[in-house]
C-alpha positions as CSV (number, residue, x, y, z in Angstrom):
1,X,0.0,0.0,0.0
2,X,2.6,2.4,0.9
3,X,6.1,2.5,-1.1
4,X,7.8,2.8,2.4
5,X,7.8,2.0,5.8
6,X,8.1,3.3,9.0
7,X,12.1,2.9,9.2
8,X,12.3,4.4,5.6
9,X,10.4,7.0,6.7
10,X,11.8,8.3,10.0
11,X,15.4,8.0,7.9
12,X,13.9,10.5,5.6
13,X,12.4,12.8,8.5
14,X,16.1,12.7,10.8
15,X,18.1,13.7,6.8
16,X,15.6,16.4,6.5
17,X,16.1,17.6,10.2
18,X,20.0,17.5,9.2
19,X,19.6,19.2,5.7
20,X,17.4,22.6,7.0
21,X,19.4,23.2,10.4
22,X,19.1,25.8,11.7
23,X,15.5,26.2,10.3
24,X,14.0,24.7,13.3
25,X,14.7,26.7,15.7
26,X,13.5,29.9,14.0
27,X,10.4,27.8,13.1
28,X,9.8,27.1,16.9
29,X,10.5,30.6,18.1
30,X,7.8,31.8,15.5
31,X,5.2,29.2,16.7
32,X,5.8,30.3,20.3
33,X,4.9,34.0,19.6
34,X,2.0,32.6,17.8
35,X,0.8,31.0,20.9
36,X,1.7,34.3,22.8
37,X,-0.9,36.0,20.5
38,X,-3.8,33.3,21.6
39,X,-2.7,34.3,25.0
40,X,-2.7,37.9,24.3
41,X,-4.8,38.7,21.4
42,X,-3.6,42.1,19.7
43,X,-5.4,43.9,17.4
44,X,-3.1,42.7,14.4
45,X,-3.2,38.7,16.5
46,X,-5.4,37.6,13.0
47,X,-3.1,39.2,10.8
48,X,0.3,38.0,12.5
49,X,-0.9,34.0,13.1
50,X,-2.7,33.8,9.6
51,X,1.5,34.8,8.0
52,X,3.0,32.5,11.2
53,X,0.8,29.6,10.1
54,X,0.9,30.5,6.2
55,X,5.1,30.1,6.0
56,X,4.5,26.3,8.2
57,X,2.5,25.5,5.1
58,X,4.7,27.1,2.2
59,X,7.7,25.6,4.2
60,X,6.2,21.9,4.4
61,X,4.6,21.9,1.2
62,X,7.6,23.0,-0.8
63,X,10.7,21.5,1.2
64,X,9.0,18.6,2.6
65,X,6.8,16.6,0.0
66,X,8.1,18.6,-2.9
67,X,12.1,18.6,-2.1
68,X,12.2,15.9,0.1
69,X,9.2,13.4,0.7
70,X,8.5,13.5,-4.1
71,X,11.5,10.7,-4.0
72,X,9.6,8.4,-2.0
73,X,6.3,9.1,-2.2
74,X,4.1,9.5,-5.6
75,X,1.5,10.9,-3.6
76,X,4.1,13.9,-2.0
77,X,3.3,16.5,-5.2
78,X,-0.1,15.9,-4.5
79,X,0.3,16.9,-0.6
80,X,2.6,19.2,-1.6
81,X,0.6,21.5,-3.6
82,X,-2.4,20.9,-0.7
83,X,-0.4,22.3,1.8
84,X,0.8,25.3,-0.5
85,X,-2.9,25.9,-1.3
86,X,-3.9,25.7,2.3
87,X,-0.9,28.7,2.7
88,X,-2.8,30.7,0.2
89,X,-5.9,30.5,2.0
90,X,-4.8,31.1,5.6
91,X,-3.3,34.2,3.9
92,X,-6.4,35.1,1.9
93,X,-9.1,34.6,5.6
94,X,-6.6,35.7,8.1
95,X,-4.1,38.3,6.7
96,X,-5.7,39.4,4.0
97,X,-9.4,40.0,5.5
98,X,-7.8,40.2,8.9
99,X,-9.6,37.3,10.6
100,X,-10.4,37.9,14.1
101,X,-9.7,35.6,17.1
102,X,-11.7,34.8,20.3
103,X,-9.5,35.0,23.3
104,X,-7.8,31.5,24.8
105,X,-10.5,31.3,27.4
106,X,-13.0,28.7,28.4
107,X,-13.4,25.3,27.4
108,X,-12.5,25.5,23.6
109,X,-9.7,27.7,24.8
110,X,-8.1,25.1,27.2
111,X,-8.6,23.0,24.0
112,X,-7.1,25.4,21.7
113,X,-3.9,25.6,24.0
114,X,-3.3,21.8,24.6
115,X,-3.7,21.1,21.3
116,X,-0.8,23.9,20.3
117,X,1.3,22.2,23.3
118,X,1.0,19.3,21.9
119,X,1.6,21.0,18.8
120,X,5.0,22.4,20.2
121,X,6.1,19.5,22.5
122,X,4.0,16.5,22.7
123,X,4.5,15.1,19.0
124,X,7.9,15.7,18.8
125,X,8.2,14.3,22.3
126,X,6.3,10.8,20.5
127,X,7.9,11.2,17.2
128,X,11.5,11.0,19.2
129,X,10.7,8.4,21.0
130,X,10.6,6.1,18.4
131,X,12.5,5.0,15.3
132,X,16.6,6.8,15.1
133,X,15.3,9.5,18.0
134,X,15.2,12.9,18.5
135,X,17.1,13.4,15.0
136,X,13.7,12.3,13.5
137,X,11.6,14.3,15.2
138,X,8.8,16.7,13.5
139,X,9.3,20.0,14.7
140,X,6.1,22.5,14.3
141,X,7.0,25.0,11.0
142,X,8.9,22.7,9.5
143,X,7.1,19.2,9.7
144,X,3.6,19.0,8.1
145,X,1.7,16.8,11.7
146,X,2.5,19.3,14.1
147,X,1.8,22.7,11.8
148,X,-1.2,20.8,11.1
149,X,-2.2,20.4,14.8
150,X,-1.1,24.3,15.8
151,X,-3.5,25.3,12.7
152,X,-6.4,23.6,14.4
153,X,-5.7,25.0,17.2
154,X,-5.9,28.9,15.8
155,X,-9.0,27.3,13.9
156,X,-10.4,26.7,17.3
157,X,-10.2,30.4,18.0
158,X,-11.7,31.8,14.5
159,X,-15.3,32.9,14.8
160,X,-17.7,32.8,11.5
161,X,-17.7,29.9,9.0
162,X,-14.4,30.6,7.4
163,X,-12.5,28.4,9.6
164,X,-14.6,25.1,8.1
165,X,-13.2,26.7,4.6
166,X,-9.5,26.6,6.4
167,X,-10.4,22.9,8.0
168,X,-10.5,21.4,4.6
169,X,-7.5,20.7,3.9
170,X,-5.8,19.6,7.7
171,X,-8.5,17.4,8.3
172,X,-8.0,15.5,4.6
173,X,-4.3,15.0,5.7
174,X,-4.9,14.1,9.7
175,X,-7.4,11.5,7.8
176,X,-4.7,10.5,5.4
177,X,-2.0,10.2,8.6
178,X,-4.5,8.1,10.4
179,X,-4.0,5.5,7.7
180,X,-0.3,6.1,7.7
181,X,0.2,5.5,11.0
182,X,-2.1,2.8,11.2
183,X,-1.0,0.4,8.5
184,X,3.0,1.4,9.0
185,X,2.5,1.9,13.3
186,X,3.7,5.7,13.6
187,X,2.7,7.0,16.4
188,X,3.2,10.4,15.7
189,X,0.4,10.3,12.9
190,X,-1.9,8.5,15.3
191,X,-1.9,11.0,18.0
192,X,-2.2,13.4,15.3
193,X,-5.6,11.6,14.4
194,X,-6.8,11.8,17.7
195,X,-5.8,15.2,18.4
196,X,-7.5,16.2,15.4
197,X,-10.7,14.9,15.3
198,X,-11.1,16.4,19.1
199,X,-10.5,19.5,17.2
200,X,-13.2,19.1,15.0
201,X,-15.2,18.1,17.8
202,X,-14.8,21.2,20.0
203,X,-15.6,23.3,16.6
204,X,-19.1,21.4,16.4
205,X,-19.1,21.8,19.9
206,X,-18.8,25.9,19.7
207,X,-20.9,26.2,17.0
208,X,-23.8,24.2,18.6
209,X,-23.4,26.6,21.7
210,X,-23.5,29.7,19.2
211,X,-26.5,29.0,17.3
């Protein structure tokens, strides 16, 4: 089914790690300011995430599946150009039209932040863990499951129906690392799975309160 496994692919993770150093560690810094500005929204919060969250996108759509994943996956140009679309659209609703946020309170803001500190530390903690270590862990900005799980996390935030337009497209590939990690046993794209459809859960969730 797959034209790798999970050895093959955590090789391919810890070689991109090596070939973008030092790009993690801005990437990190940038999500961390991003989970400042859920903290303490800013008028220009919308504005500032929706570019923060835009570049995690570009940056995994064009260096990971397009660079790096298109040699071992026939399916990477097709993620690829998904997660450079996605880019486009986070900067169309949020930077463009200057989305609004809800403050991080309540119960879908508790949400909202675990899911971003799992974004930050809990899968690369699991990613680590397993397969060559911490050289094959997915760093948020730079890996596509945890700048996946940090944009549900904003999504969490946005009022109006825009976000279900910005949902599209993480949800298609949380589904499609479900399987992944299913059939190959990666537990990074199975907590991903998880994590994500409690997202989509506390959207429902807020939107059944609202109406």
């Amino acid at each position: 089914m797959f034209p790798f496994n999970a050895e093959v692919l955590a090789s391919l993770y810890a070689q991109y790690n090596t070939a973008i150093w030092p790009a993690q560690v801005l990437a990190l810094a940038a999500a961390l300011i991003a989970v400042w500005l859920t903290l303490s929204p800013q008028p220009w919060s919308g504005r500032a995430l929706g570019a923060i969250l835009a570049l995690g996108w570009l940056w995994c759509g064009a260096a990971f599946f397009l660079r790096h994943m298109a040699s071992l996956d026939f399916m990477a140009q097709i993620y690829g150009w998904a997660f450079i679309a996605e880019a486009v659209l986070l900067l169309w609703a949020l930077v463009w039209r200057g989305g609004t946020l809800h403050a991080a309170g309540g119960r879908l803001g508790g949400l909202a932040l675990a899911l971003a500190a799992a974004s930050l530390f809990g899968l690369p903690l699991v990613s680590g863990l397993a397969g060559p270590g911490f050289a094959a862990a997915g760093v948020v900005g730079v890996a596509p499951a945890p700048t996946v799980l940090l944009t549900l996390a904003v999504l969490l935030l946005m009022p109006g129906r825009t976000r279900w337009l910005l949902l599209v497209i993480p949800a298609l590939w949380a589904a499609v690392a479900g399987v992944t990690g299913w059939v190959l046993g990666v537990p990074e794209y199975l907590a991903l799975a998880g994590l994500s459809v409690a997202a989509v859960a506390g959207m429902a969730a807020g939107n059944w309160r609202a109406a």
